[in-house]
C-alpha positions in Angstrom: 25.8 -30.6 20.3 27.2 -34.1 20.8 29.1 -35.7 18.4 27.7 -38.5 17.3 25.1 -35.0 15.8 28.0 -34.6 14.0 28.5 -35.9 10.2 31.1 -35.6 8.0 31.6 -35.3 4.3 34.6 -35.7 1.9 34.4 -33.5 -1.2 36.5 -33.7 -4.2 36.5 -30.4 -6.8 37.7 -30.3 -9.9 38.3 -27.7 -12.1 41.0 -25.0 -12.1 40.9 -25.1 -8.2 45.2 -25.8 -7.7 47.1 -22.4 -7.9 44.6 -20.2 -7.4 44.1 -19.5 -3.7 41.2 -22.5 -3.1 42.7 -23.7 -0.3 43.0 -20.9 1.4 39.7 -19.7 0.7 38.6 -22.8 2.0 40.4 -22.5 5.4 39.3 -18.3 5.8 35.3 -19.8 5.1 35.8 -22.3 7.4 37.3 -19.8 10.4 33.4 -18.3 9.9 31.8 -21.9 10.4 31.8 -24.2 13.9 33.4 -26.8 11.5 36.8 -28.5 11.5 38.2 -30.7 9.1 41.1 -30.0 5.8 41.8 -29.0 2.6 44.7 -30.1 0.1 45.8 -30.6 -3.1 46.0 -34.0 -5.3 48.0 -35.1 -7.9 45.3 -35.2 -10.2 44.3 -31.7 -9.9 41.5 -31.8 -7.6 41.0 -30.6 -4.4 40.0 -32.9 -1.5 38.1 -31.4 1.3 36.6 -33.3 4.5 34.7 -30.9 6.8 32.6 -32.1 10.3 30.0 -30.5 12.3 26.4 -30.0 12.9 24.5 -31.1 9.9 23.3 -27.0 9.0 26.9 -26.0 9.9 28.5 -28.5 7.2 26.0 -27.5 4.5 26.3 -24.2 4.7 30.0 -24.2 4.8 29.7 -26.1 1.7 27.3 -23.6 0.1 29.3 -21.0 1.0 32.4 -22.4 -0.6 30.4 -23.3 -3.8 28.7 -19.7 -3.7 32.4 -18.0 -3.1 34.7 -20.0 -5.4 32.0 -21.4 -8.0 33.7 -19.9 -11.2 36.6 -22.4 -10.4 34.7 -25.4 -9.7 33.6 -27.5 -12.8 32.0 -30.9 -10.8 32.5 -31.9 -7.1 31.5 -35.1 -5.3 30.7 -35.8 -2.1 31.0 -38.7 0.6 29.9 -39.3 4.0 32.4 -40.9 6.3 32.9 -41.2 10.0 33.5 -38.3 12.3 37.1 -38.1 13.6 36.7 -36.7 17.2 39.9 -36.2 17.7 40.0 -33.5 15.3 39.9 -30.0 16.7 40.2 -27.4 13.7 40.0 -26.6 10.2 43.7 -26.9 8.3 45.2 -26.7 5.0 46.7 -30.2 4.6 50.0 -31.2 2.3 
């Protein structure tokens, strides 16, 4: 698949998603996706995700993170943005 197939989203969480291993939850669900993208904390307390791929491989990795860490998440919301192609894996940003 090309990437201009490809589509991106940022994803903010919030909730009690900072000290409890979200991140790297994040990254381990991703290693199980063809996805790349990051994952770090803000100052707010959230937790900023951006993820690219196929469209079904982005939504899925999404569910899957919902479905896996949902009892931490209280709202999330979501953005479309470019694709980066330069970007070649999934990391846990600081």
């Amino acid at each position: 698949m090309s990437r201009q197939e490809h589509i991106r989203f940022r994803v903010t969480y919030s909730g009690r998603v900072q000290g409890v291993g979200f991140r790297a939850t994040c990254r381990w669900i991703a290693s199980s996706h063809p996805v790349t993208g990051w994952v770090r904390n803000e100052h707010d307390g959230n937790v900023t995700l951006e993820a690219q791929g196929s469209p079904a491989a982005v939504e899925t990795f999404l569910q899957d993170i919902a479905g896996r860490l949902e009892s931490n998440i209280a709202s999330q919301s979501r953005m479309s943005l470019e694709v980066d192609p330069a970007e070649t894996d999934f990391v846990i940003a600081r």
